[in-house]
MIVOVO-154468 format. One record per residue (C-alpha): y, x, z; residue in three letters. Coordinates in steps of 0.02 Angstrom, whole numbers, plus 50000, padded with zeros to 5 digits. Layout:
% MIVOVO-154468
YXZALA
...
END
This chain:
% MIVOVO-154468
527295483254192UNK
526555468354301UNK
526455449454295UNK
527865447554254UNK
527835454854078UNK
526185455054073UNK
525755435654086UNK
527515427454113UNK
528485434853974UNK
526845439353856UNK
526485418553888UNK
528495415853833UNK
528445429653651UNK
526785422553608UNK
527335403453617UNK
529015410353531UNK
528135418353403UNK
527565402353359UNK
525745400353436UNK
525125385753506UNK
525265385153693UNK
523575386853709UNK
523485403153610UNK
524585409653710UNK
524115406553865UNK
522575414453811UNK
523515428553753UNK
524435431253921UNK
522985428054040UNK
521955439953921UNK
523435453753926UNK
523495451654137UNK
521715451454164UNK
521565471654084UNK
522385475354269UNK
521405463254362UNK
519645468554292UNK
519505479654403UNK
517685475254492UNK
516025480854375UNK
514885464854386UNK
513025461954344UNK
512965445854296UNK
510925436554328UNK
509915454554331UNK
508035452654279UNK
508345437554172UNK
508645437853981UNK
510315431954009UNK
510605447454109UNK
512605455754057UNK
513305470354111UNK
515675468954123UNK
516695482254060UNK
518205486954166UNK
519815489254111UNK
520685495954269UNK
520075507454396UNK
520835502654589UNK
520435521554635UNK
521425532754541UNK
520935549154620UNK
519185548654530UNK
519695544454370UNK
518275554054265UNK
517075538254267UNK
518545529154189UNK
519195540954076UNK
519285529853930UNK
520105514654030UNK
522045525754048UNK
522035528253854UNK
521725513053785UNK
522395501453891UNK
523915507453992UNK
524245527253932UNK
524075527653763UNK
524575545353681UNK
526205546353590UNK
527455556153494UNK
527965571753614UNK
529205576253513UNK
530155559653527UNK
531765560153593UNK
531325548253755UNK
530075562353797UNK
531185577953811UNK
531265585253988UNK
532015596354080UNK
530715608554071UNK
530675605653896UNK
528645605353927UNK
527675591753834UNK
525915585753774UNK
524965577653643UNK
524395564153785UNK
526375557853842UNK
526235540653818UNK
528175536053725UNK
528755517453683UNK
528195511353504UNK
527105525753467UNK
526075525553285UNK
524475524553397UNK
525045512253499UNK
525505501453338UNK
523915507153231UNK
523035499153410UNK
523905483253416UNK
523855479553215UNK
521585483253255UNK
521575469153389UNK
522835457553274UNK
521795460053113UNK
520245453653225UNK
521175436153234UNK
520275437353437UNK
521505431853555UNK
520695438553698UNK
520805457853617UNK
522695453753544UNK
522995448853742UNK
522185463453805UNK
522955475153675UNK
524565468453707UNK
524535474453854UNK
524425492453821UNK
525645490853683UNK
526945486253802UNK
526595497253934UNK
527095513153802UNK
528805508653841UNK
528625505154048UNK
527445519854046UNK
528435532053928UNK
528225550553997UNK
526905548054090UNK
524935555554058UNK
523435544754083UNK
522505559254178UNK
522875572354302UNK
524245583154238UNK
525715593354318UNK
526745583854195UNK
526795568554307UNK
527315576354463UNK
528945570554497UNK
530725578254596UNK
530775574854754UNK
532195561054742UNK
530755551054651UNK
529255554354740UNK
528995536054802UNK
527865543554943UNK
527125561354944UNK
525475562355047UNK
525275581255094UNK
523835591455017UNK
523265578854884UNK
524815581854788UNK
523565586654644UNK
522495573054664UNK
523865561854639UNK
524515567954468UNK
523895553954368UNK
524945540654279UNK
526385535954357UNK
525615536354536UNK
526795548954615UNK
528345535454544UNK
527495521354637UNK
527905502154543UNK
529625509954488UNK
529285511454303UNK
528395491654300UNK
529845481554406UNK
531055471354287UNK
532905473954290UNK
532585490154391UNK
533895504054377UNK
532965521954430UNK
532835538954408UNK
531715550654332UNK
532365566954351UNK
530995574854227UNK
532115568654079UNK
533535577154023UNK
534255557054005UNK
533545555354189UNK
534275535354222UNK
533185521354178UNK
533635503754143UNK
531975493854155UNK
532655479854092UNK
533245489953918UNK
531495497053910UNK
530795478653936UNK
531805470253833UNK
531285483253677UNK
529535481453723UNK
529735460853701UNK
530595461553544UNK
529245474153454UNK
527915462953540UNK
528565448353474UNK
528805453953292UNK
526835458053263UNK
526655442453369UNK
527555432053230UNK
526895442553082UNK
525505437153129UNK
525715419253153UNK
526625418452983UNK
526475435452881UNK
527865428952745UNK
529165425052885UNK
530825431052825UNK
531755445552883UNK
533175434352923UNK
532235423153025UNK
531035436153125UNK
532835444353177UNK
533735427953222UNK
532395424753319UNK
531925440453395UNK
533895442153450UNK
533585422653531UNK
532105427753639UNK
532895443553696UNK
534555436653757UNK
533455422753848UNK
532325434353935UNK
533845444953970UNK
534655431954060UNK
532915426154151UNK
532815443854224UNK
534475444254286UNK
535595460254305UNK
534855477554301UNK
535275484254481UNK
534285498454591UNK
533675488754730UNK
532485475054618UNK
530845470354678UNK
529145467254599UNK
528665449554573UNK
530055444154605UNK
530115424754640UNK
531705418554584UNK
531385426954422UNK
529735421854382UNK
530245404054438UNK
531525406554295UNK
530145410854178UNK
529205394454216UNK
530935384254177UNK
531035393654015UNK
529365386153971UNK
530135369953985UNK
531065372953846UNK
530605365053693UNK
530685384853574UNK
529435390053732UNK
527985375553713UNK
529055363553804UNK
527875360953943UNK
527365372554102UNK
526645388954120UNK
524885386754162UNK
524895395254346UNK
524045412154344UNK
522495412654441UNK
521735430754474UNK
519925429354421UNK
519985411054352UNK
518915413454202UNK
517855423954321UNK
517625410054430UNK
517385398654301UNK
515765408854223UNK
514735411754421UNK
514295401154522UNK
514985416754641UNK
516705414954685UNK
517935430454650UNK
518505430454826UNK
516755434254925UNK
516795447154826UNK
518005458054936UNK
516525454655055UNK
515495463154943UNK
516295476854934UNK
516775481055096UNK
514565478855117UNK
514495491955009UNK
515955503555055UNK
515235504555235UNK
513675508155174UNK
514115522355071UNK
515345529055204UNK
516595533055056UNK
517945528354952UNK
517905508854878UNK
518055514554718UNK
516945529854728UNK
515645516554753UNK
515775507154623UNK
516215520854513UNK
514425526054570UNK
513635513354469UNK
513455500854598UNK
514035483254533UNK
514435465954629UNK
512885452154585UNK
513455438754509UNK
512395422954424UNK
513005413054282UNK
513475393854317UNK
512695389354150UNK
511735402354072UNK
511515390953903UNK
513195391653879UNK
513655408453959UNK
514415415553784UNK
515425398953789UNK
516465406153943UNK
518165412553940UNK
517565428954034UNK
516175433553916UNK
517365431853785UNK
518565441453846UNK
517255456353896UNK
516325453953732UNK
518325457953658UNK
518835472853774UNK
517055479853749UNK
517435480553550UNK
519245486353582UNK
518665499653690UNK
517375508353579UNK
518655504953420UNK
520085512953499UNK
519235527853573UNK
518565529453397UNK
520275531653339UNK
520755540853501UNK
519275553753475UNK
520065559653281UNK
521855561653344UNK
521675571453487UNK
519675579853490UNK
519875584253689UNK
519755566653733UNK
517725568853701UNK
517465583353796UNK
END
């Protein structure tokens, strides 16, 4: 999934569920910036305030080892291969196919929810709903995700192997609402996006509510469950096979659902990439692509072999008094106790993940 789900409709279930429109905008940001924090920052080195980010997306997915925990918690988590979205035509399978609604996935989300942090519910939202845009695919480099050549969004000769990971080899097709594809692994090869999306909102929005108000009826959560469904389905428009990512006229649709008075009754608050970022340094988020490209010429490699070398942008904190006060420390001081709880969890189901 992208924006769209990811801060648009997560901003949209949360305010649904019945969270303030603060919450939830904390919730969404929280749930869009796992993709975004993507840049490993050292934040006022050789001072006691000195801090250290966790990422939780890599930009270089061809060296994935320094980030093998990232594809497991927060965009591939394992599933069930023996449900029925997962059988192929190979009938092949494996303990790590991520597949929609999945008891880790849940036993993941209900962690981060019984925290009562926003910024890990956000976060863990986020890889709770991408078991259903990510179904059959493997957080690491596995045969499994190659895919026929009808799918193969672009095939670059002799790193064929190198690409196996995720759902790189189906470039954005599995995240794009109200996109009709094909997958011709499956033995059900067509995919409605927008069926897969729509699922993924109404689960989300059930813990979502739960949580807001445990005793909420069974009546109720389904009345209003089927409500935020056919509204989203009718923001997203038609399923055809030619949709587009980020697609403007839908996302301005999301910002006039907003204005609705079961949605917060008020706008969106505009995503900005790296505004709690921003917020904390008294570096700006954008000189950091100068950074990088400082460092990438320097090390004659890869961007992301770089900084998966340990190498970190410099950063100093605005206000290092009130540095734990910040939006971004929160939300790194949240991922970094999601991360080590989860691969916990991770680490009992399926041992190989620690070697």
């Amino acid at each position: 999934m992208d924006i769209e789900f990811h801060y648009y409709m997560t901003y949209l279930i949360a305010v649904r569920s019945g969270l303030s429109t603060g919450a939830a905008a904390t919730i969404a940001q929280s749930a869009q910036e796992v993709d975004d924090n993507h840049i490993p920052i050292s934040v006022s080195q050789g001072t006691p305030q000195a801090y250290e980010s966790v990422i939780t997306q890599t930009m270089n997915i061809l060296r994935p080892k320094h980030n093998e925990r990232i594809y497991p918690v927060f965009h591939f988590i394992p599933g069930d291969p023996r449900a029925p979205s997962a059988k192929r035509r190979d009938a092949s399978s494996s303990l790590w196919v991520t597949t929609p609604n999945s008891d880790l996935a849940n036993e993941l989300l209900d962690m981060a929810i019984q925290s009562d942090n926003l910024y890990r519910i956000g976060a863990s939202s986020h890889a709770f709903a991408d078991t259903w845009a990510h179904q059959n695919f493997l957080g690491r480099d596995d045969p499994l995700n190659e895919m026929p050549p009808e799918t193969v969004v672009e095939r670059v000769e002799n790193v064929l192997e190198l690409m196996r990971i995720g759902h790189a080899l189906a470039g954005h097709l599995p995240d794009i609402p109200s996109l009709i594809w094909t997958d011709g692994r499956l033995i059900e090869p067509e995919v409605d996006n927008t069926a897969r999306f729509m699922d993924a909102a109404d689960h989300l929005y059930r813990k979502l509510a739960k949580y807001k108000d445990p005793n909420i009826s069974p009546t109720l959560l389904d009345s209003s469950s089927a409500s935020l469904i056919a509204d989203l389905r009718s923001d997203i428009g038609p399923a055809i096979r030619n949709a587009k990512a980020a697609d403007p006229d839908r996302i301005a649709r999301y910002k006039q659902r907003a204005l609705k008075p079961d949605y917060g009754g008020g706008p969106i608050p505009e995503y900005v990439e790296a505004k709690w970022a921003d917020a904390a340094f008294n570096e700006a988020r954008e000189s950091f692509g100068q950074q990088i490209e400082i460092m990438a010429a320097e090390r004659a490699g890869l961007i992301g072999d770089a900084l998966a070398a340990g190498t970190h942008i410099s950063c100093t904190w605005k206000d290092p008094t009130q540095r734990s006060e910040t939006d971004w420390y929160k939300f790194q001081e949240a991922i970094r106790i999601h991360l080590d709880e989860c691969w916990q969890v991770l680490t009992k189901r399926l041992p190989d993940l620690a070697q």
